[in-house]
PyMOL Python script that loads the backbone (N, CA, C, O; Angstrom):
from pymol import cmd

cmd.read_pdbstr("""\
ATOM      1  N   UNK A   1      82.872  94.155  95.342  1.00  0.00           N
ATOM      2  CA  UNK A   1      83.968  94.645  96.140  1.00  0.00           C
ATOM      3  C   UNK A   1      83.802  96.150  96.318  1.00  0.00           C
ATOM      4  O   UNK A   1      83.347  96.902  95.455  1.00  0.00           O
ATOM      5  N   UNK A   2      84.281  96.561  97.711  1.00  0.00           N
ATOM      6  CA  UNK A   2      84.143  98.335  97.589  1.00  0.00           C
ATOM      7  C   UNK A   2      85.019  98.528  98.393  1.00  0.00           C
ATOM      8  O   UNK A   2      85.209  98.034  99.504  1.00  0.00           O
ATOM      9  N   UNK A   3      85.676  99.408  97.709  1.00  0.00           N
ATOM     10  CA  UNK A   3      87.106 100.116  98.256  1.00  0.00           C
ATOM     11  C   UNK A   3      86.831 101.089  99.338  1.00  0.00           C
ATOM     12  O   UNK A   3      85.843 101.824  99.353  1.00  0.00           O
ATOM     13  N   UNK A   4      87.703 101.058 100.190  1.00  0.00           N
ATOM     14  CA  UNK A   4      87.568 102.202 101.054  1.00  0.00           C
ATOM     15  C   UNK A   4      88.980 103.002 101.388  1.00  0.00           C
ATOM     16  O   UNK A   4      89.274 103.532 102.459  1.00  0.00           O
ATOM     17  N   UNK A   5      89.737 102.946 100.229  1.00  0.00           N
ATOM     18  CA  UNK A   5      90.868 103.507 100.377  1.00  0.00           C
ATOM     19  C   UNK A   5      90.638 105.248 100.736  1.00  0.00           C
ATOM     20  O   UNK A   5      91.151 105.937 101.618  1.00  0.00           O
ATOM     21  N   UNK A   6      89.729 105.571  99.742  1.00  0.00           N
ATOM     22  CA  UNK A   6      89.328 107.155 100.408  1.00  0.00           C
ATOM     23  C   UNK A   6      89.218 107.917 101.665  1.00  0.00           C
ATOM     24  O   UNK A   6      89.682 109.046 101.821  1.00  0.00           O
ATOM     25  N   UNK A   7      88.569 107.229 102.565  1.00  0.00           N
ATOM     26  CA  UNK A   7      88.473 107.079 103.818  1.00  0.00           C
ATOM     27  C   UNK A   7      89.241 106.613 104.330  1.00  0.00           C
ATOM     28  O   UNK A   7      88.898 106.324 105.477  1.00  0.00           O
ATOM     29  N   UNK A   8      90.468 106.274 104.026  1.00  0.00           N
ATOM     30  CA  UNK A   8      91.414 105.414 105.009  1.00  0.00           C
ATOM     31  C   UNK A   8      93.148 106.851 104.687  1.00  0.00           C
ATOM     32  O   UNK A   8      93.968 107.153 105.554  1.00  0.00           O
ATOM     33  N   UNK A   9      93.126 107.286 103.463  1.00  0.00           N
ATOM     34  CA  UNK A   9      93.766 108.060 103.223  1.00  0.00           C
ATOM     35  C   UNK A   9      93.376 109.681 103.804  1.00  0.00           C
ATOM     36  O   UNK A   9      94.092 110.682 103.797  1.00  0.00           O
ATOM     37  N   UNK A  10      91.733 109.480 104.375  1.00  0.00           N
ATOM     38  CA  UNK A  10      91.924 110.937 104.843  1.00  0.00           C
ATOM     39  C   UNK A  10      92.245 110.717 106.221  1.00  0.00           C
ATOM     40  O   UNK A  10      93.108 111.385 106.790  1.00  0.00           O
ATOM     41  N   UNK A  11      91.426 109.582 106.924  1.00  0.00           N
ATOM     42  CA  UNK A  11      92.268 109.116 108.498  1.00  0.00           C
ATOM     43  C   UNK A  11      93.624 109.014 108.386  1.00  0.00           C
ATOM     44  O   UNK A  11      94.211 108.825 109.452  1.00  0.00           O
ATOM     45  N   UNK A  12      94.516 109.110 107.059  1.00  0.00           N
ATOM     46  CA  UNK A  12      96.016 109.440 107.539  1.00  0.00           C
ATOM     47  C   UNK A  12      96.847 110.771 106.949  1.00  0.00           C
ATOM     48  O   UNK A  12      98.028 111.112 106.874  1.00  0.00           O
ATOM     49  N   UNK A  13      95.427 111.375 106.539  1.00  0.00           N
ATOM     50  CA  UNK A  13      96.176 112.844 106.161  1.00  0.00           C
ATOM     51  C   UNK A  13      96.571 112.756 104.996  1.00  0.00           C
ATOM     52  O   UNK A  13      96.803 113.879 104.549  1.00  0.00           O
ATOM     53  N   UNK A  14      96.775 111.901 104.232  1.00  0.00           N
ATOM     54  CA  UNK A  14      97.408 111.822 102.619  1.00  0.00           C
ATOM     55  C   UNK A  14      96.349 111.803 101.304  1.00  0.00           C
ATOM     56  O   UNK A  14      95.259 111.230 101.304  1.00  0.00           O
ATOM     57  N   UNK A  15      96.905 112.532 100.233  1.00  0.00           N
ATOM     58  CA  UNK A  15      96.262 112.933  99.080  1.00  0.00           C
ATOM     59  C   UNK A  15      96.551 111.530  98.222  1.00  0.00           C
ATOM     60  O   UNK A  15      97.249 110.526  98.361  1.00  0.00           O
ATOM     61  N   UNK A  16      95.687 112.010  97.343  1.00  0.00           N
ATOM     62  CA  UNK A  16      95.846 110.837  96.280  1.00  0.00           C
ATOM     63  C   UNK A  16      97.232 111.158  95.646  1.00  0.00           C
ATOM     64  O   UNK A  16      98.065 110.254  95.583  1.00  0.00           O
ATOM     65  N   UNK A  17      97.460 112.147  95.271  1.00  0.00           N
ATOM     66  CA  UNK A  17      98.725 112.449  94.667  1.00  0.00           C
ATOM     67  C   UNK A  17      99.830 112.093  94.920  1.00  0.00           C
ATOM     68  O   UNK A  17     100.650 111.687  94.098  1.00  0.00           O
ATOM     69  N   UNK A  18     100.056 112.255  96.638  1.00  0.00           N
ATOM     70  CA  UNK A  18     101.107 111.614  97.739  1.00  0.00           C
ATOM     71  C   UNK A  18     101.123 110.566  97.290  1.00  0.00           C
ATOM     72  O   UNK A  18     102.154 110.130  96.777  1.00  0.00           O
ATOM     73  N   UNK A  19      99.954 109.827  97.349  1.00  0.00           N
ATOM     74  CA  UNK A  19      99.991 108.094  97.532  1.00  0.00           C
ATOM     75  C   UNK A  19     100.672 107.454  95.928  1.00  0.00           C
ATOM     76  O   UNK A  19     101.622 106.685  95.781  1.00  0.00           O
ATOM     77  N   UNK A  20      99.966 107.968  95.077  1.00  0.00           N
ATOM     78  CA  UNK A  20     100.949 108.030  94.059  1.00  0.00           C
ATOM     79  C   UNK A  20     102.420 108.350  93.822  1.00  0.00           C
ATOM     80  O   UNK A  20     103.163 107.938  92.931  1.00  0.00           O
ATOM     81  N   UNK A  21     102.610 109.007  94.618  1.00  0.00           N
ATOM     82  CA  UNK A  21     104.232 109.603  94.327  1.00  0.00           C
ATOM     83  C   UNK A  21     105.068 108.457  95.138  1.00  0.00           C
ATOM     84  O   UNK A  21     106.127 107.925  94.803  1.00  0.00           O
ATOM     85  N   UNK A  22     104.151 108.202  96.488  1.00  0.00           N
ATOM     86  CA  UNK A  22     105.281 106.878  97.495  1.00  0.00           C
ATOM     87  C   UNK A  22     105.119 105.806  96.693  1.00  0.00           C
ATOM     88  O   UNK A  22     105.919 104.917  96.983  1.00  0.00           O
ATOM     89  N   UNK A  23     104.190 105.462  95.541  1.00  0.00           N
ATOM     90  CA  UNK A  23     103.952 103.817  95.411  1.00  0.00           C
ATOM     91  C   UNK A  23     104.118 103.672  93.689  1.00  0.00           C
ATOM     92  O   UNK A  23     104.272 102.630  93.052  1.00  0.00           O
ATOM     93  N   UNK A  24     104.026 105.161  93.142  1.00  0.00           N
ATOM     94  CA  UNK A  24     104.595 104.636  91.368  1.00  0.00           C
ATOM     95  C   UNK A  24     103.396 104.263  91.152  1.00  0.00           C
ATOM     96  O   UNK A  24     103.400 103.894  89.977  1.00  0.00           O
ATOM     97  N   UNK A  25     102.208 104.114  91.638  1.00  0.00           N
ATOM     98  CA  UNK A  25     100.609 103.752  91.341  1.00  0.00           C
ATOM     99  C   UNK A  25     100.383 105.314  90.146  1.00  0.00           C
ATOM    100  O   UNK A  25     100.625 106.468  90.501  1.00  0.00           O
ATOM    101  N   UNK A  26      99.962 104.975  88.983  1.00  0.00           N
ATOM    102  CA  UNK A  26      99.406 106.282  88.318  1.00  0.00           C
ATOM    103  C   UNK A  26      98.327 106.991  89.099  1.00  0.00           C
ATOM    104  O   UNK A  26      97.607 106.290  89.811  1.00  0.00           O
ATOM    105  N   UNK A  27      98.103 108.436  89.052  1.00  0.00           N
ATOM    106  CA  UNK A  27      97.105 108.811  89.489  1.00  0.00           C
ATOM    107  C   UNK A  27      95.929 108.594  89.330  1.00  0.00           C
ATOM    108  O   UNK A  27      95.161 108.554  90.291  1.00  0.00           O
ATOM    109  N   UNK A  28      95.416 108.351  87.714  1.00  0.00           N
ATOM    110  CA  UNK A  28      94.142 107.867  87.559  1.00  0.00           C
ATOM    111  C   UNK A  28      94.265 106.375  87.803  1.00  0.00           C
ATOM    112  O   UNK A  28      94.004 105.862  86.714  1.00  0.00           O
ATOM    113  N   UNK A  29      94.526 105.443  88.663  1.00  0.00           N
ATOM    114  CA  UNK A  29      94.317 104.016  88.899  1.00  0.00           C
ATOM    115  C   UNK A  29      94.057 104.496  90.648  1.00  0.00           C
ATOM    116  O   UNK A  29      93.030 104.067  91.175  1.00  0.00           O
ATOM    117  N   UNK A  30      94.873 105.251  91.369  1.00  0.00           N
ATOM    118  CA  UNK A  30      94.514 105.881  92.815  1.00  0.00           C
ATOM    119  C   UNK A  30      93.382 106.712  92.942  1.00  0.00           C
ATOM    120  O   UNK A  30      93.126 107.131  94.071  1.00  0.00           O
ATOM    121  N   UNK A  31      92.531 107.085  91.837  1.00  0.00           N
ATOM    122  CA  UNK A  31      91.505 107.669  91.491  1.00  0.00           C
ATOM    123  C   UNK A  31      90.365 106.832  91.562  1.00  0.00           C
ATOM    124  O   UNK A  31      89.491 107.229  92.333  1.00  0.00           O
ATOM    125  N   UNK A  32      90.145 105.745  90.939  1.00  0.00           N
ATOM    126  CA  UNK A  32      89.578 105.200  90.008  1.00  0.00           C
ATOM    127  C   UNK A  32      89.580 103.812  91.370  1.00  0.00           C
ATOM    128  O   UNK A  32      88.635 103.023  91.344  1.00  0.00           O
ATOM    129  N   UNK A  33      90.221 103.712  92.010  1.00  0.00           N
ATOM    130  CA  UNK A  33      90.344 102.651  93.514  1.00  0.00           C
ATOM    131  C   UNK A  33      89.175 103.563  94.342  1.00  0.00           C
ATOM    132  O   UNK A  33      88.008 103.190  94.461  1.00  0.00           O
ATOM    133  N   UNK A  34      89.859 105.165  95.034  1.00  0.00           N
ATOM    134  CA  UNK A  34      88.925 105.607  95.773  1.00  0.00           C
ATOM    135  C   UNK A  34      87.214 106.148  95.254  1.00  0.00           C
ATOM    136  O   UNK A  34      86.307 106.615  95.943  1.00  0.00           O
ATOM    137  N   UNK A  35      87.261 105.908  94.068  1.00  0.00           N
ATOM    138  CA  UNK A  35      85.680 106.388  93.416  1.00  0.00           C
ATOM    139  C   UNK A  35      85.041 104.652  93.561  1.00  0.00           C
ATOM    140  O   UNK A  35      83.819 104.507  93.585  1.00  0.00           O
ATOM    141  N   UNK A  36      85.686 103.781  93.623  1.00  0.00           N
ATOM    142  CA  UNK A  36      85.111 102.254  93.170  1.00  0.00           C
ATOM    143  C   UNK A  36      84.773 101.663  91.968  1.00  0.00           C
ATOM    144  O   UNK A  36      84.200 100.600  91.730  1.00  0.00           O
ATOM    145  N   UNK A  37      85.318 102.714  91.091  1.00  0.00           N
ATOM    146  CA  UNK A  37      84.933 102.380  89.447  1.00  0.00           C
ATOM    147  C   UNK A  37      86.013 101.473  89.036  1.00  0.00           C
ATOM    148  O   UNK A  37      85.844 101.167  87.856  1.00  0.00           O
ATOM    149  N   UNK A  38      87.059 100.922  89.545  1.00  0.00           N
ATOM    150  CA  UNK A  38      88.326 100.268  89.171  1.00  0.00           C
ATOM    151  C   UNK A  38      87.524  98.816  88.899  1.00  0.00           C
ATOM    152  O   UNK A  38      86.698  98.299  89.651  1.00  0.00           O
ATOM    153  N   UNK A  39      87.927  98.390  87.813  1.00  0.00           N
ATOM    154  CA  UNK A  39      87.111  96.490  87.522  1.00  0.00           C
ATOM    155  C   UNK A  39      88.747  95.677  88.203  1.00  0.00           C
ATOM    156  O   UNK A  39      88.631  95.336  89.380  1.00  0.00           O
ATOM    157  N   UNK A  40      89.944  95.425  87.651  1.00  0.00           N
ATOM    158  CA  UNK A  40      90.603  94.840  88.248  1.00  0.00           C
ATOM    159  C   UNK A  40      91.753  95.421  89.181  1.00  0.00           C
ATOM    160  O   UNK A  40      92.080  96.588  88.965  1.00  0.00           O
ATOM    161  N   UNK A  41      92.318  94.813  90.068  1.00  0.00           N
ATOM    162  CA  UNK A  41      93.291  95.579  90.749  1.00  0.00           C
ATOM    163  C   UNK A  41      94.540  94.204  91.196  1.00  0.00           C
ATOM    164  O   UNK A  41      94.323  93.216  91.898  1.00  0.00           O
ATOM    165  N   UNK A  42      95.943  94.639  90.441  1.00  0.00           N
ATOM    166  CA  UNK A  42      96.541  93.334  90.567  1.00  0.00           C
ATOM    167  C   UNK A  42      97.188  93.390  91.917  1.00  0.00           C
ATOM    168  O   UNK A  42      96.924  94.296  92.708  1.00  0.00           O
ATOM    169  N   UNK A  43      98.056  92.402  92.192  1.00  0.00           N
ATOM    170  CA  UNK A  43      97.943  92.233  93.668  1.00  0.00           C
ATOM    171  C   UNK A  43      99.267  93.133  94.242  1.00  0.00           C
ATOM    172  O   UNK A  43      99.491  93.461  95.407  1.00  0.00           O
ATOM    173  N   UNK A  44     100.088  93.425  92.989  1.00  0.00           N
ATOM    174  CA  UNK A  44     101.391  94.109  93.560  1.00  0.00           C
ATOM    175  C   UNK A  44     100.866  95.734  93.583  1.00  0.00           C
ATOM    176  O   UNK A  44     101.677  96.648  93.731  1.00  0.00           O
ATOM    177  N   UNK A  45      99.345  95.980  93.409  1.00  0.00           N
ATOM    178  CA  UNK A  45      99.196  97.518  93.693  1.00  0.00           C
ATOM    179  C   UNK A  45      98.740  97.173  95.122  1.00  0.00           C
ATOM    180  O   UNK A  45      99.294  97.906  95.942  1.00  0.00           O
ATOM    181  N   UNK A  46      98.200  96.599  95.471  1.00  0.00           N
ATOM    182  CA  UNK A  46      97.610  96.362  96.950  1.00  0.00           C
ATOM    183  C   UNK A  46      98.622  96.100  97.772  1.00  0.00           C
ATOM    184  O   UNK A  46      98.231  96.130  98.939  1.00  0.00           O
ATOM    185  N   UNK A  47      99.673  95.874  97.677  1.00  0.00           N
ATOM    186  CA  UNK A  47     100.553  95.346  98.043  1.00  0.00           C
ATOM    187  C   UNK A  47     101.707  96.931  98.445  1.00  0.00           C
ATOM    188  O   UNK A  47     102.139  97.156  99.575  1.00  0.00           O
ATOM    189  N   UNK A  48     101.895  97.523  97.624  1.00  0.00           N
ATOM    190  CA  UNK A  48     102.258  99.038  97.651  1.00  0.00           C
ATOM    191  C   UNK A  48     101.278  99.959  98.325  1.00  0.00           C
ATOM    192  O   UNK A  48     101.768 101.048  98.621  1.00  0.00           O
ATOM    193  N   UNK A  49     100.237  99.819  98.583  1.00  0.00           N
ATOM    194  CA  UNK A  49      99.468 100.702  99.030  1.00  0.00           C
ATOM    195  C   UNK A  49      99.688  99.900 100.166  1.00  0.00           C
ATOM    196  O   UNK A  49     100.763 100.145 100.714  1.00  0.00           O
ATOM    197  N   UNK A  50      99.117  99.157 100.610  1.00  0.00           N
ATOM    198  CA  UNK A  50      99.719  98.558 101.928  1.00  0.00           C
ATOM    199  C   UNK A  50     100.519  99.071 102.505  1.00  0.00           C
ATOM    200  O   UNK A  50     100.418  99.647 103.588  1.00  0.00           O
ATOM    201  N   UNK A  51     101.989  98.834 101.438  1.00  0.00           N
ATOM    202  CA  UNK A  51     103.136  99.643 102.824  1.00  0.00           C
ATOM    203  C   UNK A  51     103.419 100.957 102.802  1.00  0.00           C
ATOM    204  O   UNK A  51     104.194 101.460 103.616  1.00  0.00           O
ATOM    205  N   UNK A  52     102.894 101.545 101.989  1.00  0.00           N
ATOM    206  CA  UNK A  52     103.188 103.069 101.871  1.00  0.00           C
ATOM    207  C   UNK A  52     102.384 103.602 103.507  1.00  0.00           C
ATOM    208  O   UNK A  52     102.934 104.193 104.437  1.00  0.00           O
ATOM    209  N   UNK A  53     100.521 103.007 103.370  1.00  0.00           N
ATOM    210  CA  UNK A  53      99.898 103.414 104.249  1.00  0.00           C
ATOM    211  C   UNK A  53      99.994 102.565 105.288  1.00  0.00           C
ATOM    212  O   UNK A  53      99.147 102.865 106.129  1.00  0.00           O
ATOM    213  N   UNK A  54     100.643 101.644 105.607  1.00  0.00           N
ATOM    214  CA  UNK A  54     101.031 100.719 107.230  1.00  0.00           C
ATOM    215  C   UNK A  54      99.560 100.452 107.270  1.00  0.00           C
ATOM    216  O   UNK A  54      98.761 101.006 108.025  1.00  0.00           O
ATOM    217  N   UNK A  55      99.307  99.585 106.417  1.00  0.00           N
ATOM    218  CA  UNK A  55      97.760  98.858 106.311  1.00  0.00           C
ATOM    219  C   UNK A  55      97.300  96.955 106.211  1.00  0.00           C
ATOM    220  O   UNK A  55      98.175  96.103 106.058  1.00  0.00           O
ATOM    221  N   UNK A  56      96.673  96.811 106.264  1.00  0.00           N
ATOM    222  CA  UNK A  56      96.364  95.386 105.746  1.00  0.00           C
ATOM    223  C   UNK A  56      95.379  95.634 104.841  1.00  0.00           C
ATOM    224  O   UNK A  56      94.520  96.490 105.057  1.00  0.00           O
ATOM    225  N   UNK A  57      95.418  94.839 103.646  1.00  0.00           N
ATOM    226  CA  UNK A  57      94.464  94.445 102.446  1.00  0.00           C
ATOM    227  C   UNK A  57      93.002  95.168 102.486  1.00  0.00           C
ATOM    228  O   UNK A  57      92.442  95.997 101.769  1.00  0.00           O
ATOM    229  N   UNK A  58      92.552  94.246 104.015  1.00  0.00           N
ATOM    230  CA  UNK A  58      90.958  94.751 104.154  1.00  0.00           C
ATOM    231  C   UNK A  58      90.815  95.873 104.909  1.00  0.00           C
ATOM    232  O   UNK A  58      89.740  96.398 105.199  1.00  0.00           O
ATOM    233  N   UNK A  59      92.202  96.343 105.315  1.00  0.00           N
ATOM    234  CA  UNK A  59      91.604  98.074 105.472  1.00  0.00           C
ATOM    235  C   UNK A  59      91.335  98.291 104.392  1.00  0.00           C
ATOM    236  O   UNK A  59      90.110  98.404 104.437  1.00  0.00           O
ATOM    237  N   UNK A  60      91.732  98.482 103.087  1.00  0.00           N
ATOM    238  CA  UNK A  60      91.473  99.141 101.744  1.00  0.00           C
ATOM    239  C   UNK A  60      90.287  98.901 101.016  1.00  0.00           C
ATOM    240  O   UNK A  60      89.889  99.672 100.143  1.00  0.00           O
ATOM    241  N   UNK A  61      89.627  97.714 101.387  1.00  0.00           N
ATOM    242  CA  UNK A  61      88.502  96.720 100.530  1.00  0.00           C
ATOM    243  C   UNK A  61      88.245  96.274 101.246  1.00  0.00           C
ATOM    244  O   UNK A  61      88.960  96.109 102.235  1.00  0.00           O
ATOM    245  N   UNK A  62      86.471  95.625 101.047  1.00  0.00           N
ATOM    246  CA  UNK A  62      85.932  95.011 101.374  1.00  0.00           C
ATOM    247  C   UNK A  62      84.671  94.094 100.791  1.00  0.00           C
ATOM    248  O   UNK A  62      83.615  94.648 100.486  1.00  0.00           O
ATOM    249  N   UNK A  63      84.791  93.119 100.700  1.00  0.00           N
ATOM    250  CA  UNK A  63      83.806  92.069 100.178  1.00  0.00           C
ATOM    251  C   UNK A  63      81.892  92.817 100.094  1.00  0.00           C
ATOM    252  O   UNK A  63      81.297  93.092 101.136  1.00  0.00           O
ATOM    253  N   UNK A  64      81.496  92.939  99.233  1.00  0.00           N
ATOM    254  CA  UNK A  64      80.203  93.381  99.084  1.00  0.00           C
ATOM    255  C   UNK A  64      79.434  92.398  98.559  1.00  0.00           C
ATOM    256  O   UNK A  64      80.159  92.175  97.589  1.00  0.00           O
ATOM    257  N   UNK A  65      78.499  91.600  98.425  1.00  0.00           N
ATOM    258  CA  UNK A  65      77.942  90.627  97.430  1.00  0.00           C
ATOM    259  C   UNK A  65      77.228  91.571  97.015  1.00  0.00           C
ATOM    260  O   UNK A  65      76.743  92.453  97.723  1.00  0.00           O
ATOM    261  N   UNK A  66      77.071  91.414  95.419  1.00  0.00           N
ATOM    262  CA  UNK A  66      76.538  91.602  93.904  1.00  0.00           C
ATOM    263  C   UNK A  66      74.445  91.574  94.916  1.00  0.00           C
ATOM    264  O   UNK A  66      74.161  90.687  95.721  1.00  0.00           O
ATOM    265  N   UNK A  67      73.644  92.484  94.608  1.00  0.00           N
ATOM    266  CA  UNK A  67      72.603  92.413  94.874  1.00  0.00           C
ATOM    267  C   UNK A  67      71.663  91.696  93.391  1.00  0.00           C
ATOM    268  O   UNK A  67      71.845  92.233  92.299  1.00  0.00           O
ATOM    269  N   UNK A  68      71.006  90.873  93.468  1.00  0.00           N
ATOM    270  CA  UNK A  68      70.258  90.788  92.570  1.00  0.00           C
ATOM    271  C   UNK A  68      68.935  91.041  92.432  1.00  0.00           C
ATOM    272  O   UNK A  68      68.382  90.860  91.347  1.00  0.00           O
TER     273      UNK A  68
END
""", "prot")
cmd.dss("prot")
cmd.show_as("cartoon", "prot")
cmd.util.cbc("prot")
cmd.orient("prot")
C-alpha cells in the first residue's frame, strides 16, 4: 500500500498539523501516513481524513503489490 496523503494535502494547502487539529488524528500517526512507514491504519482514521479533506479513500492510498 502507498499513501499519498502528502501530495494530496499540499494540492489543498494544509499542514500536517492542521490535519491533525480538524480530525483528533495524533501528529505522529499524520506523519507516519505521509512518510508510508504506518503498518496499520484503522478505518475510522481514513474516514476523518476523508472529510476533513473532501476526499475519497483512494485519493489518500493506493494498492501497490509487494515486489518479490
Amino acid at each position: 500500500m502507498k499513501f499519498k496523503l502528502k501530495v494530496l494535502l499540499a494540492m489543498k494547502g494544509m499542514t500536517q498539523k492542521k490535519l491533525a487539529e480538524l480530525t483528533g488524528i495524533r501528529p505522529p500517526t499524520i506523519s507516519a501516513i505521509c512518510t508510508n512507514s504506518i503498518k496499520e491504519l484503522p478505518v475510522g482514521v481514513i474516514e476523518r481524513i476523508c472529510q476533513a479533506l473532501d476526499c475519497q479513500p483512494g485519493d489518500i492510498m493506493e494498492y501497490v503489490p509487494d515486489e518479490e
